[in-house]
C-alpha positions in Angstrom: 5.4 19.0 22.2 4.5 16.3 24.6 8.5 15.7 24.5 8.6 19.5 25.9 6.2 19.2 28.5 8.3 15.5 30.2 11.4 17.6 30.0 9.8 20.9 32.1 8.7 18.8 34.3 12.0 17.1 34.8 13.5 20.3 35.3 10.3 20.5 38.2 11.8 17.7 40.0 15.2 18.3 39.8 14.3 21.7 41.4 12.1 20.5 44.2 14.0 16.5 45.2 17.3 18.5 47.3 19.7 16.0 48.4 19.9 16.2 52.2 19.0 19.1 54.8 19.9 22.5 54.2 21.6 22.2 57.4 24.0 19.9 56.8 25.1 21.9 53.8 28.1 24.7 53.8 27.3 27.6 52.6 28.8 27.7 49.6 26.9 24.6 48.5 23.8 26.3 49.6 24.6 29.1 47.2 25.4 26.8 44.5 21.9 24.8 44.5 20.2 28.1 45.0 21.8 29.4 41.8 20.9 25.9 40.3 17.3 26.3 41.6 17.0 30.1 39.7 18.3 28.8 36.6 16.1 25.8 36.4 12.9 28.1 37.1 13.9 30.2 34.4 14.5 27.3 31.6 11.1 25.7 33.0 9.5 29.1 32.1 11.0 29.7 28.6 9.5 25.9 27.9 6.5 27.0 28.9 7.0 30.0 26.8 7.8 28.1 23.7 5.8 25.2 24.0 3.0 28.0 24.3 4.2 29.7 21.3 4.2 26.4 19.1 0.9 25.2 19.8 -0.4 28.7 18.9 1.6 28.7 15.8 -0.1 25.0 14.9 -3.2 26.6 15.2 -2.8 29.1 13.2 -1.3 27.3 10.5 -4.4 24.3 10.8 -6.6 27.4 10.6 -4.8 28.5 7.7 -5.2 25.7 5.7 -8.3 24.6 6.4 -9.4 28.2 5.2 -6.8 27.8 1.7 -9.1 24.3 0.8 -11.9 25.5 1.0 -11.0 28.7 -0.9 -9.8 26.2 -3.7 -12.3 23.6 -3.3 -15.2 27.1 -4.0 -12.8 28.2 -6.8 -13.0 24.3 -8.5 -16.6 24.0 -8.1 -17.0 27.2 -10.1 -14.8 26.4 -12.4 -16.7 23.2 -12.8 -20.0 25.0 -13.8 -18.2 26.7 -16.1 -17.1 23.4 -18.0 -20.8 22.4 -17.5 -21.9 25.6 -19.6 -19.2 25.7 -22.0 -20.0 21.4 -22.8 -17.4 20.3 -21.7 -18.8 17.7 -19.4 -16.3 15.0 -19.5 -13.5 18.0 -17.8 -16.5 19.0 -15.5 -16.5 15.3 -14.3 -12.6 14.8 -13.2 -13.0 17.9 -11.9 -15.7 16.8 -9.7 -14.2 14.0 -8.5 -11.1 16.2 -7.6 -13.1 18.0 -5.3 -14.7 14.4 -3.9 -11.7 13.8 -3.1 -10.5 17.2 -1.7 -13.5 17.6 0.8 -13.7 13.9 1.7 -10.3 13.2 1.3 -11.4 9.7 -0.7 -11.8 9.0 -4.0 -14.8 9.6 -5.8 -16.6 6.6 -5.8 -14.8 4.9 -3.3 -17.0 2.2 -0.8 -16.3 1.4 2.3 -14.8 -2.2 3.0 -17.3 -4.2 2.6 -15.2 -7.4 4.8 -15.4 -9.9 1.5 -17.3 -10.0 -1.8 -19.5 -12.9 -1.1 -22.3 -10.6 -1.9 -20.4 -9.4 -5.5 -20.3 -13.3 -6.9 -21.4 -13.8 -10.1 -20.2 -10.5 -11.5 -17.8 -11.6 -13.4 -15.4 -8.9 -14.7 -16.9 -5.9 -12.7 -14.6 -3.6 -11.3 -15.2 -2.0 -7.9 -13.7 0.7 -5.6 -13.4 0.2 -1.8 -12.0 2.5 0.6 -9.8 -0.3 3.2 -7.6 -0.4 5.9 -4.9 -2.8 5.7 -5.5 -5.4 8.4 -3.6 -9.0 9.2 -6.0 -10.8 11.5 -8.5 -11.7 8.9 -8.6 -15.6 7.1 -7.5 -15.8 3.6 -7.5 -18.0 0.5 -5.4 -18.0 -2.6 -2.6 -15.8 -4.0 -3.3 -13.1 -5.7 -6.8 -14.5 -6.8 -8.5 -15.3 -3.2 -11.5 -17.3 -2.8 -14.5 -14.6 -2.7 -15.2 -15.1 1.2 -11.7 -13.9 2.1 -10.9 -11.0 3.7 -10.1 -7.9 1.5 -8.1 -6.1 4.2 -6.1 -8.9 5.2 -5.5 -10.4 1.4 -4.8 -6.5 0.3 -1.7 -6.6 2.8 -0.8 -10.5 1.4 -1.2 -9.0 -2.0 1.3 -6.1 -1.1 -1.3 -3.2 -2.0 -1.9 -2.1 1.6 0.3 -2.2 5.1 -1.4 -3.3 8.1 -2.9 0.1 9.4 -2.5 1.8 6.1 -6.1 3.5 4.3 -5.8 3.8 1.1 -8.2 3.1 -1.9 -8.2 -0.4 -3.9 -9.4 -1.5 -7.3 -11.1 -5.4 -6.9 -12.0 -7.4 -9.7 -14.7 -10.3 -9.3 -13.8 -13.2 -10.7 -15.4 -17.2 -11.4 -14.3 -19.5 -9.0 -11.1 -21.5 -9.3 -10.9 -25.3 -8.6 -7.9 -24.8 -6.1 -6.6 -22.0 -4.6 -2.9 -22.1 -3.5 -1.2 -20.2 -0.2 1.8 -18.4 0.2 3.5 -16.1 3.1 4.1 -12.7 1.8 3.9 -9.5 3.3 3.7 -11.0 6.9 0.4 -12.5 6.2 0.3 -16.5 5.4 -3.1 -17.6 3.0 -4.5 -21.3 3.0 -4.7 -23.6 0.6 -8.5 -24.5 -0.8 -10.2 -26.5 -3.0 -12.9 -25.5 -6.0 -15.1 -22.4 -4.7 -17.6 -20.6 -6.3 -16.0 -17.0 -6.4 -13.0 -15.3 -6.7 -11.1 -11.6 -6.6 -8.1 -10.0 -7.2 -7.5 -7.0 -5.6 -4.6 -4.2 -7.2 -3.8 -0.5 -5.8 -5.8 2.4 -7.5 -3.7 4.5 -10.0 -3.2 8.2 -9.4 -3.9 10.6 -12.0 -1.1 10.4 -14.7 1.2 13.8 -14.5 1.6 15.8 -17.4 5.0 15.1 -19.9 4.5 11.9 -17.9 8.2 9.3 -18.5 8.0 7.6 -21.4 7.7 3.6 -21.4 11.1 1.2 -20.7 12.0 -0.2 -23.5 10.8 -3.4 -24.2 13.4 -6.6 -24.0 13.7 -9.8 -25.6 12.3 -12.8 -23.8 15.5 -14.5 -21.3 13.7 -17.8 -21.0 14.2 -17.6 -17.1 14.5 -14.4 -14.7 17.6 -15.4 -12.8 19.7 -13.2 -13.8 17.7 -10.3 -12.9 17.5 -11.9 -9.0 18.0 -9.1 -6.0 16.6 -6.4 -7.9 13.6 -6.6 -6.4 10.6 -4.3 -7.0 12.0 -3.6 -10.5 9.9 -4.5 -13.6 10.7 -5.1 -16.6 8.9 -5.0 -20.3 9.5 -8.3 -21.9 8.1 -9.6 -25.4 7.2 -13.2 -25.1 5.3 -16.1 -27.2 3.5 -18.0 -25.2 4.4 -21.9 -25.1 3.7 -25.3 -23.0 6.9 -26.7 -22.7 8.9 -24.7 -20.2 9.1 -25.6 -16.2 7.3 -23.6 -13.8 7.3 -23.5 -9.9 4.5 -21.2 -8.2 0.7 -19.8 -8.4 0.7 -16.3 -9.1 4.0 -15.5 -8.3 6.9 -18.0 -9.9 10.3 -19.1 -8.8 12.9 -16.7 -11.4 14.2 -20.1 -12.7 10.6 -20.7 -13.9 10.0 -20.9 -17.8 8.9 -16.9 -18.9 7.1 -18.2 -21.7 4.7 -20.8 -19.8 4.3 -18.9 -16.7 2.6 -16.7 -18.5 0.4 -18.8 -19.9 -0.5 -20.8 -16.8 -1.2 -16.9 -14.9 -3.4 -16.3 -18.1 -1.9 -13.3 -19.6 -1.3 -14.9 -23.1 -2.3 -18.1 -25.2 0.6 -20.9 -26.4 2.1 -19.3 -29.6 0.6 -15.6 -28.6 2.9 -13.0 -28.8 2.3 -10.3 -26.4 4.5 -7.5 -24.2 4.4 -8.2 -20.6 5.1 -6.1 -17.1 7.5 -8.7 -14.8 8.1 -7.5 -11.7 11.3 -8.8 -9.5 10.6 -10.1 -5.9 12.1 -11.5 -3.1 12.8 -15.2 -2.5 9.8 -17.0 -0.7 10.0 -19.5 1.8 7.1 -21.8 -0.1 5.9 -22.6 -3.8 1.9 -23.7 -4.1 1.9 -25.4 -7.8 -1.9 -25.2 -9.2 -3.0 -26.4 -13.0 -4.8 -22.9 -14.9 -4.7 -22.4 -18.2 -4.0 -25.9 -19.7 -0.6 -25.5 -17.9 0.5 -27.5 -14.6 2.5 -25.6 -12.4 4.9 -27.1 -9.4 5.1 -27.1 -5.8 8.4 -25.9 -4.3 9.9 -24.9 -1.2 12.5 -22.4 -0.2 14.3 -20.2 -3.1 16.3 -17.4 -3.4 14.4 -15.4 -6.2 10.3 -14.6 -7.5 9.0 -12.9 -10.2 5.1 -11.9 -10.7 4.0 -11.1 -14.3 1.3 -9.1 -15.8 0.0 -7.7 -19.2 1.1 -4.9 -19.7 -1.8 -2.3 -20.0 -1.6 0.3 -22.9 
């Protein structure tokens, strides 16, 4: 609309910036600028007209849906009593949580960013829900585990759960303390390097509510010792069965050049044991410029620098 307003006014001072003195014109050129000057008046006003219009017509509709929520919202709160009444209290809850979210427009729960989880240390396993705005000017520690007294906004951009500027909701999990902490550059963010520190967290995007006759799972794949030949297809995953072992070559913290050893990087990122058998969720990433290696798990892991493809690696949750 703003758009619509520059171009009226455009129109404004084409009509009222005339070239030279009407006297120096012949009269036919007069008649021609006059006849310009009438038809610009005329477009200026059906601008106004429709510019008018559209505003009114956003108004309306803001009006209109505003009104529709909280229609719904009063419908799911009695719907929610009824669920109460009839026992059916774990229904009542997700449906209360819906409307948490419908009238605040956050998840039920949700905190707000509390800058780092110094104040969280110690609780080792605990799950908790902020509500955070992706930010990049904030110091950071680790790869995908960060040193406690990093910042969550800026490592949930490095981490790839958030943009910087983007809100959203975010699941972090407090961790023990590591005895070094390895950077990367990812995402436009670059993390430091640390030594041993008390606390750590990871932090991972919060699920939405699964849809009914939901996909079914990808079929699961016989380990390929390396990921190389899955390079460029990045953001895929891929379910892999593995056995866990000590003897492969690995490059990377967290995330893993694709020429790395399967088998032992998932040991060293501690998602299965040596000779464990398990399924896990690999997910294909870009090159990186730089490798941090870090010794986790009974496994030593190696520095490298520039390569052409990544992987991550997960368990893969039931």
């Amino acid at each position: 609309m703003n758009l619509c307003r520059l171009f009226a006014f455009g129109l404004v001072l084409i009509v009222v910036s005339p070239a030279r003195a009407d006297e120096d014109l012949p009269a036919e050129a007069k008649k021609l600028l006059s006849e310009h000057e009438k038809a610009s008046g005329e477009i200026f006003k059906k601008a106004e007209e429709i510019l008018k219009k559209a505003q009114e017509a956003q108004q309306k509709a803001e009006e209109e849906l505003k009104e529709r929520k909280q229609k719904l919202i009063a419908q799911l709160e009695e719907l929610g009593k009824r669920l109460e009444n009839e026992g059916k209290v774990p229904q009542a809850k997700v449906l209360a949580e819906q409307v948490e979210e419908l009238k605040t427009g956050r998840i039920a729960g949700a905190a707000p960013d509390p800058g780092t989880v110094v104040n969280l240390r110690g609780q080792n396993g605990k799950v908790f829900i902020f509500e955070v705005t992706g930010a990049q000017n904030g110091a950071v520690w680790g790869t995908d585990v960060y040193t406690d007294d990093s910042s969550l906004a800026t490592a949930a951009v490095h981490a790839g759960v958030l943009k910087v500027g983007h809100k959203a909701v975010v699941k972090v999990t407090i961790l023990p303390g590591e005895q070094k902490y390895g950077g990367s550059m990812r995402n436009g963010i670059t993390t430091t390097d640390f030594g041993a520190w008390e606390g750590s967290f990871k932090v991972e995007a919060v699920k939405g509510r699964s849809p009914r006759g939901a996909a079914p799972k990808p079929r699961v794949m016989a380990d390929p010792g390396t990921l190389v030949g899955f390079r460029g297809q990045n953001g895929k995953s891929f379910l892999i069965e593995i056995t866990g072992q000590n003897t492969g070559s690995v490059w990377g913290t967290g995330v893993y050049t694709d020429d790395s050893s399967l088998a032992t990087a998932a040991v060293h990122a501690g998602i299965v044991k040596v000779g464990q058998k398990a399924v896990v969720k690999v997910t294909i990433l870009p090159g990186e410029q730089q490798y941090t290696g870090s010794d986790r798990n009974g496994i030593t892991s190696n520095n490298w620098g520039d390569w052409l493809g990544t992987y991550r690696i997960e368990a893969e949750k039931e």
